[in-house]
N, CA, C and O of each residue as an XYZ file, in Angstrom:
416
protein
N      34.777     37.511    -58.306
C      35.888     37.823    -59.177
C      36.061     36.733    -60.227
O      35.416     35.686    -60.269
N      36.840     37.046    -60.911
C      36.879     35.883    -62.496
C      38.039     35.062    -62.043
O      39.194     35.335    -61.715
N      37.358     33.987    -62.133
C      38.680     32.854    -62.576
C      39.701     32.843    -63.984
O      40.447     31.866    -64.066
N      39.718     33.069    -64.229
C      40.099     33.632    -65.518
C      40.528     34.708    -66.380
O      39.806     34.883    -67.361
N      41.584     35.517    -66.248
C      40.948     36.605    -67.716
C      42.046     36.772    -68.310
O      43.230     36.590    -68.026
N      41.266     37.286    -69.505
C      42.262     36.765    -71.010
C      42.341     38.351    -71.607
O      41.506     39.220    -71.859
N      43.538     38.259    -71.676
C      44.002     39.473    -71.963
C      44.105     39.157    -73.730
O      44.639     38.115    -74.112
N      43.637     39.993    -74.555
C      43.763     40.053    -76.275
C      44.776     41.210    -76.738
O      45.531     41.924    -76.077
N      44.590     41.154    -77.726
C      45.332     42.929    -78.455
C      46.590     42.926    -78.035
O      47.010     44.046    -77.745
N      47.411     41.950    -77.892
C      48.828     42.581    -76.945
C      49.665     42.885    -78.213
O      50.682     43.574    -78.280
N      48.987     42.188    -79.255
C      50.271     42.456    -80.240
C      50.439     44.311    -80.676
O      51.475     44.780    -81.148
N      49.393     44.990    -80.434
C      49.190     46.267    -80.492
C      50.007     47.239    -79.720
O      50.318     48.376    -80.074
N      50.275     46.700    -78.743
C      50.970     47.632    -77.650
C      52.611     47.265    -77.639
O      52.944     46.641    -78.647
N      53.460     47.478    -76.894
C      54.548     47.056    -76.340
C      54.745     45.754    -75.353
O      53.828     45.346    -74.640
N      55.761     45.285    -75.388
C      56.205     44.561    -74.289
C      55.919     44.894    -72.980
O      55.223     44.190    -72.249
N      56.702     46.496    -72.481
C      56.555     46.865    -71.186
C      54.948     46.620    -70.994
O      54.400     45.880    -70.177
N      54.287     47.558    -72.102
C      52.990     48.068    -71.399
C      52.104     46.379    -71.643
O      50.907     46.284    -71.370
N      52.826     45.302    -72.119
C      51.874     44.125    -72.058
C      51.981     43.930    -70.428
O      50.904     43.831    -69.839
N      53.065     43.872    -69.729
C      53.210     43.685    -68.257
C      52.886     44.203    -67.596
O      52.421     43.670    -66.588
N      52.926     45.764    -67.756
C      52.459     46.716    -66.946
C      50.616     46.130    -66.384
O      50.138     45.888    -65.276
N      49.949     46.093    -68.026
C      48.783     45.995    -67.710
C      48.241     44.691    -66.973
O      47.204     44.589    -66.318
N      49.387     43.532    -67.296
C      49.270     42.221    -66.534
C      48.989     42.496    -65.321
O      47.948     42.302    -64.694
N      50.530     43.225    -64.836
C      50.392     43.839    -63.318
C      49.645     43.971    -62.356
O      49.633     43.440    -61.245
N      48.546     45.257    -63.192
C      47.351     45.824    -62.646
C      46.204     44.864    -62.912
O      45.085     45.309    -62.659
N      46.287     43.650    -63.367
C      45.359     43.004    -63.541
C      45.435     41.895    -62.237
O      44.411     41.579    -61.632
N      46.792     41.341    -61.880
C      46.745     41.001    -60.611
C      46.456     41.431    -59.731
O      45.572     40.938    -59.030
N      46.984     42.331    -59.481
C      46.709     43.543    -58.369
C      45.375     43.372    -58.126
O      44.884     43.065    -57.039
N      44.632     43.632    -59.433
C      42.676     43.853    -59.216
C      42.048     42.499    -59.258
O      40.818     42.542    -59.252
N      42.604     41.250    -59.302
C      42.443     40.467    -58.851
C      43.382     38.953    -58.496
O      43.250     38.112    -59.385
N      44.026     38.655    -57.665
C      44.943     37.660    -57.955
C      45.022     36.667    -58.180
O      45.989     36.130    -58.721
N      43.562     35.917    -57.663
C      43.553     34.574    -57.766
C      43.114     34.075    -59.260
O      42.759     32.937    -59.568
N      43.220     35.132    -60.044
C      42.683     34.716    -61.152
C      43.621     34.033    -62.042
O      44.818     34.061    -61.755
N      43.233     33.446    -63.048
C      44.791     33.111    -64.058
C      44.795     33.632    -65.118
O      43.955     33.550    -66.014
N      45.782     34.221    -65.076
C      45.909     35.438    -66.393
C      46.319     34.507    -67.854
O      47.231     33.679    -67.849
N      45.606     34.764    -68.879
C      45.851     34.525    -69.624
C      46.112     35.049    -71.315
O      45.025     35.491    -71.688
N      46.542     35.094    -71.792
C      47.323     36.048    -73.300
C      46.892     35.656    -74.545
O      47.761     34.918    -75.009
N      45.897     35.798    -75.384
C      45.412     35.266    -76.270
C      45.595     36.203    -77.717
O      45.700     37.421    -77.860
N      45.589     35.347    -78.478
C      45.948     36.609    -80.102
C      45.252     35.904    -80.762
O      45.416     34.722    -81.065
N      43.975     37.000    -81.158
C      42.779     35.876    -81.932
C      43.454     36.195    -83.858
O      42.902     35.747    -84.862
N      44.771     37.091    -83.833
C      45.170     36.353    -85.427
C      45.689     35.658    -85.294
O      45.076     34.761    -85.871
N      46.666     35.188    -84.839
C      47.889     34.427    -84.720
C      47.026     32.546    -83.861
O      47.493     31.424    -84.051
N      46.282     32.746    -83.356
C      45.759     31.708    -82.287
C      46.277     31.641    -80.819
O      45.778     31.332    -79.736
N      47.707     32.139    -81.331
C      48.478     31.965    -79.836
C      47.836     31.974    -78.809
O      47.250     33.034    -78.587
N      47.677     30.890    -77.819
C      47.026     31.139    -76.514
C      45.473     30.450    -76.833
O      44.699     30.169    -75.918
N      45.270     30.309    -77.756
C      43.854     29.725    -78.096
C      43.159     28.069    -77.091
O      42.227     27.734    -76.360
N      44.562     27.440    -77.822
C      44.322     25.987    -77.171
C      43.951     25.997    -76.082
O      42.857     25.638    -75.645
N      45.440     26.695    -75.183
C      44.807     26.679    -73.659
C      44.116     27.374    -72.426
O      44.339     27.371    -71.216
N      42.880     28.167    -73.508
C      42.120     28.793    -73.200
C      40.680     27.247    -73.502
O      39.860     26.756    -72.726
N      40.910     27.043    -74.547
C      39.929     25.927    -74.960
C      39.785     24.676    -73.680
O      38.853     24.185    -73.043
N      41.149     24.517    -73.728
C      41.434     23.656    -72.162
C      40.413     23.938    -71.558
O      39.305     23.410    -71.471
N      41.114     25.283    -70.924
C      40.472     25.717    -69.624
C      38.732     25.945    -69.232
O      38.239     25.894    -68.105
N      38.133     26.165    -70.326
C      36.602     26.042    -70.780
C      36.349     24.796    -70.400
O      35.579     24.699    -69.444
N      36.819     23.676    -70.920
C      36.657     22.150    -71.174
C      36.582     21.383    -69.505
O      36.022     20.372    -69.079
N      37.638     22.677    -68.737
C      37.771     21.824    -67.393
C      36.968     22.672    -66.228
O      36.842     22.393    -65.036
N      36.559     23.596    -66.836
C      35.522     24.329    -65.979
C      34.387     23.451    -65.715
O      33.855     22.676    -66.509
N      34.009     23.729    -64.191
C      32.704     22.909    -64.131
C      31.121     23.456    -65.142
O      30.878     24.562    -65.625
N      30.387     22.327    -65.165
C      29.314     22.431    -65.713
C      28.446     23.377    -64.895
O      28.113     23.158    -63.730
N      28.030     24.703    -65.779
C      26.642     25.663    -65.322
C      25.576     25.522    -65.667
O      25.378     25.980    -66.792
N      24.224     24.797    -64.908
C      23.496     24.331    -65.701
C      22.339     25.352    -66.207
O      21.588     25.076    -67.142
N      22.278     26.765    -65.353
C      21.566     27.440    -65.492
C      21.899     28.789    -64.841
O      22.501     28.582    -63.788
N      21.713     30.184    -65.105
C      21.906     31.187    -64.590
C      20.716     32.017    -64.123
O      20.812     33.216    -63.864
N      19.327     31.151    -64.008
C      18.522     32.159    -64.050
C      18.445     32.422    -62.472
O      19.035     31.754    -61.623
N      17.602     33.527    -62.234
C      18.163     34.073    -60.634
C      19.327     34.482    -59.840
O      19.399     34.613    -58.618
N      20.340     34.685    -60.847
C      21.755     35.052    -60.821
C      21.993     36.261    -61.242
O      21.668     36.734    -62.331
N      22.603     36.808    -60.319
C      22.517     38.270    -60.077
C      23.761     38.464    -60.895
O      24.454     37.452    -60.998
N      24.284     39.776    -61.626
C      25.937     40.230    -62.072
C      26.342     40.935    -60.666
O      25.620     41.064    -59.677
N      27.461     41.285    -60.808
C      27.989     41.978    -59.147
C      27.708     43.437    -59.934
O      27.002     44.189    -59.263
N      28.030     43.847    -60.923
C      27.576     45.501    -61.895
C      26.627     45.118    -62.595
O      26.333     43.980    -62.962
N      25.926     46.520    -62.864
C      25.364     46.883    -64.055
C      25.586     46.583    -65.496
O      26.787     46.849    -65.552
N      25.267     46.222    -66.672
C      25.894     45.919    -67.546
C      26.094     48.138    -68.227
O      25.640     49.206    -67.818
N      26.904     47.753    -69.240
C      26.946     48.982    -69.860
C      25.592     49.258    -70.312
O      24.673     48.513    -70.654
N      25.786     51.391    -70.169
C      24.428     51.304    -70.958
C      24.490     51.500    -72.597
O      23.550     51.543    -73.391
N      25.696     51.590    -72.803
C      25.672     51.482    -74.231
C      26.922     50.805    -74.343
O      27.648     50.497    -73.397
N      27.275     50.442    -76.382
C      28.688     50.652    -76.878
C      28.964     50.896    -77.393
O      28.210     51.161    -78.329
N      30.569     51.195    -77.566
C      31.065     51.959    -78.592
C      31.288     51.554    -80.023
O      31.164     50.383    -80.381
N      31.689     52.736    -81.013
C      31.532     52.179    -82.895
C      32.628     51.130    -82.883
O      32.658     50.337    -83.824
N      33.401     51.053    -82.058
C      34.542     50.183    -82.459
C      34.636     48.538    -81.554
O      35.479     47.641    -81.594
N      33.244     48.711    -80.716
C      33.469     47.644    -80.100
C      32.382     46.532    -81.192
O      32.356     45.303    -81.256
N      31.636     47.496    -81.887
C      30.109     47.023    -83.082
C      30.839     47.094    -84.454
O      30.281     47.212    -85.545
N      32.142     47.006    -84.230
C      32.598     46.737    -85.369
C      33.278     47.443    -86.676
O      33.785     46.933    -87.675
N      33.023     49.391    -86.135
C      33.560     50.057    -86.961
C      35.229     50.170    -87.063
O      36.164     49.977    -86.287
N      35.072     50.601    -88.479
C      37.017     50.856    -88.812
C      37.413     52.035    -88.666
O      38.361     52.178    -87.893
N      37.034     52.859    -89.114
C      37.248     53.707    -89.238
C      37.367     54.763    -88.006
O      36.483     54.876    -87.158
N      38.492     55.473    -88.011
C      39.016     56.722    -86.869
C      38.410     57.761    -87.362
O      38.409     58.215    -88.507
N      37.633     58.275    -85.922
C      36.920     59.936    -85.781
C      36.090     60.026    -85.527
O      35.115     59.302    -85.729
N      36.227     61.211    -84.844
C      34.900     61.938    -84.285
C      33.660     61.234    -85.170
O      32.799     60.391    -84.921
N      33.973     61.901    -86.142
C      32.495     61.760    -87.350
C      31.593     60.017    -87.505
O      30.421     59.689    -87.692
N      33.045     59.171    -87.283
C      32.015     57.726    -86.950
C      31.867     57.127    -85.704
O      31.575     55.935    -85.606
N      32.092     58.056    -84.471
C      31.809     57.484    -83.391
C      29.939     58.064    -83.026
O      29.302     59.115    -83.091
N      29.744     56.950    -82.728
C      28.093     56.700    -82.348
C      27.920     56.206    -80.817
O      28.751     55.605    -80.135
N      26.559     56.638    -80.448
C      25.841     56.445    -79.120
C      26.771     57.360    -78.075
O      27.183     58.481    -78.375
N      27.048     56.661    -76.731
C      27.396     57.884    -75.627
C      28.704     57.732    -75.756
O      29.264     56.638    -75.690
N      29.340     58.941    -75.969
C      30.671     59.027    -76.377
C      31.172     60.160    -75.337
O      30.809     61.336    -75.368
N      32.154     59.535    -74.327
C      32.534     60.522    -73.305
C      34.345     60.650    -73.542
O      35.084     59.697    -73.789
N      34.656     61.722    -73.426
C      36.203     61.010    -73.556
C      36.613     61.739    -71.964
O      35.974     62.529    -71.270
N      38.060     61.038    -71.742
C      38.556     61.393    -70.651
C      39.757     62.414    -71.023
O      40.518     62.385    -71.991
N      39.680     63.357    -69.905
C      40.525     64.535    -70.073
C      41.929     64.674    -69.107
O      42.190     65.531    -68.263
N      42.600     63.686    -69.486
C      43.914     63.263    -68.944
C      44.156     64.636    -67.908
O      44.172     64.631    -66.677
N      44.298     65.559    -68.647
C      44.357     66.858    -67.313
C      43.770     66.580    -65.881
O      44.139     66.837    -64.735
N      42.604     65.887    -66.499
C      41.489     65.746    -64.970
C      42.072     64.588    -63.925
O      41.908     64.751    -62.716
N      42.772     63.391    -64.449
C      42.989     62.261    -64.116
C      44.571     62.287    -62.803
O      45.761     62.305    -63.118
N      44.042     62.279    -61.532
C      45.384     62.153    -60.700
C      46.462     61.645    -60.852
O      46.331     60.465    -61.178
N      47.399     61.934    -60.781
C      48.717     61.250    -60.643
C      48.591     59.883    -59.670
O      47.728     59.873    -58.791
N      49.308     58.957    -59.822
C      49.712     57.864    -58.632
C      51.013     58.274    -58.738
O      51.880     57.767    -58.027
C-alpha cells in the first residue's frame, strides 16, 4: 500500500465531496498520509517536497514486481486533451452505466 497519496483537483469539486473522497481513501488504505495538493495555486506543494526529501533512498527497482498490472491504455484527457466529446476521445473508451452500478 502507499505511504502517501496526494489527492489534486480538489479545487474542482466541492468541499463535501473533497471529504467524502478523503474518506474512502482511508478506508482503502489507512496507514497512509493523505495529502491535498493544487498544482495552480502550489498549496500543499512544500510539504509534499518535504516528504520526498525524507523518504528513504531507492537505489534500484529492478526485479520489483507492481502488486497490478499497469493500464492498458490512456485516456485523451489524461495525454493532455481539452477539449469535451465523444469526437476527441481516443484509444479504449468504456463508459460506466450508472444504471448498472449497485447501491451501498
Amino acid at each position: 500500500y502507499a505511504d502517501i497519496v496526494v489527492i489534486t483537483k480538489g479545487d474542482i469539486v466541492s468541499q463535501a465531496e473533497r471529504e467524502v473522497f478523503a474518506f474512502q481513501v482511508r478506508r482503502a488504505n489507512p496507514r497512509a498520509k493523505i495529502m491535498h495538493v493544487n498544482g495552480i495555486t502550489g498549496q500543499g506543494a512544500g510539504e509534499l517536497a518535504s516528504q520526498f526529501l525524507l523518504a528513504p533512498e531507492t537505489s534500484c527497482l529492478d526485479g520489483s514486481r507492481l502488486r497490478f498490472s499497469m493500464p492498458a491504455a490512456l485516456c485523451s484527457y489524461c495525454l493532455g486533451e481539452t477539449r469535451i466529446g465523444m469526437e476527441f476521445q481516443l484509444g479504449n473508451v468504456k463508459k460506466i452505466k450508472m444504471s448498472e452500478v449497485p447501491l451501498r
